[in-house]
Phi, psi and omega in degrees: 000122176272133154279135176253035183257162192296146181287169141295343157276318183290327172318264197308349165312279189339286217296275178336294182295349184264009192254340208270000179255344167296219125103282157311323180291325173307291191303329168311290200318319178315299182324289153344282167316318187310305195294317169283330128326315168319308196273338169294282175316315163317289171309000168277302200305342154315001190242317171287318174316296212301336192261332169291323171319313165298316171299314155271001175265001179256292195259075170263347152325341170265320189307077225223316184243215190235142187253102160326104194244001166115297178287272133279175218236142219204114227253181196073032198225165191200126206265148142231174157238142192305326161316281164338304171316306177320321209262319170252044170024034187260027172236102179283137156211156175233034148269157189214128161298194164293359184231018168076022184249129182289143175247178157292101145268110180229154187309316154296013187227153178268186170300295181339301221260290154355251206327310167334315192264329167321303196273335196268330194281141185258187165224127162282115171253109173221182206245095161311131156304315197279298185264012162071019173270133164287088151283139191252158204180055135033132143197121168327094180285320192202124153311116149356272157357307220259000000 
């Protein structure tokens, strides 16, 4: 008489492939997620040059000083912070913190970190002298993390 039941190595062979695609499966999903955040976060900072750009070509009369960039020194220039962009609506958001102030949200950030980033990233706006374009240049004042 044959028995028809599964051995105990063929269970766990099963068990072992399912974990190991699952597994694969995980670190895709992981990825994936990273990437898409990553890319959420591009489009903001992407929003914010774009909303500092507006911003100096409405105030070029202020590009007056010079912005330390780590690197260089950078003359025509005018520090903001994406908050302040926020605060003269020249940054649209329809989130509001707890004390009623519109903040920055993105989907990879908690609030708290929004804010962190609202209040801590400065923009350089500045002006080519020669051709008179206004630009904008995202800088980090102090990494998150740290």
């Amino acid at each position: 008489m044959k028995n028809k039941g599964f051995t105990l190595v063929e269970l766990l062979v099963v068990i072992v492939i399912i974990v190991v695609i699952s597994t694969i499966g995980y670190a895709g999903i992981t990825a994936a997620q990273q990437k898409i955040r990553e890319n959420l976060w591009q489009g903001q900072i992407d929003a914010i040059e774009s909303a500092a750009q507006l911003y100096g070509e409405d105030n070029k009369n202020r590009l007056t000083g010079v912005c330390n960039t780590g690197s260089e020194n950078i003359t025509n220039c005018l520090t903001i912070h994406v908050q302040d962009l926020i605060d003269e609506n020249y940054l649209r958001t329809d989130e509001v913190d707890e004390e009623g102030r519109k903040v920055i949200i993105n989907e990879s950030l908690d609030e708290n970190d929004a804010n962190y980033y609202a209040n801590n990233l400065e923009v350089f706006v500045y002006m080519d002298e020669v051709s008179e374009v206004v630009y904008a240049k995202l800088n980090y004042v102090e990494n998150l993390e740290s």
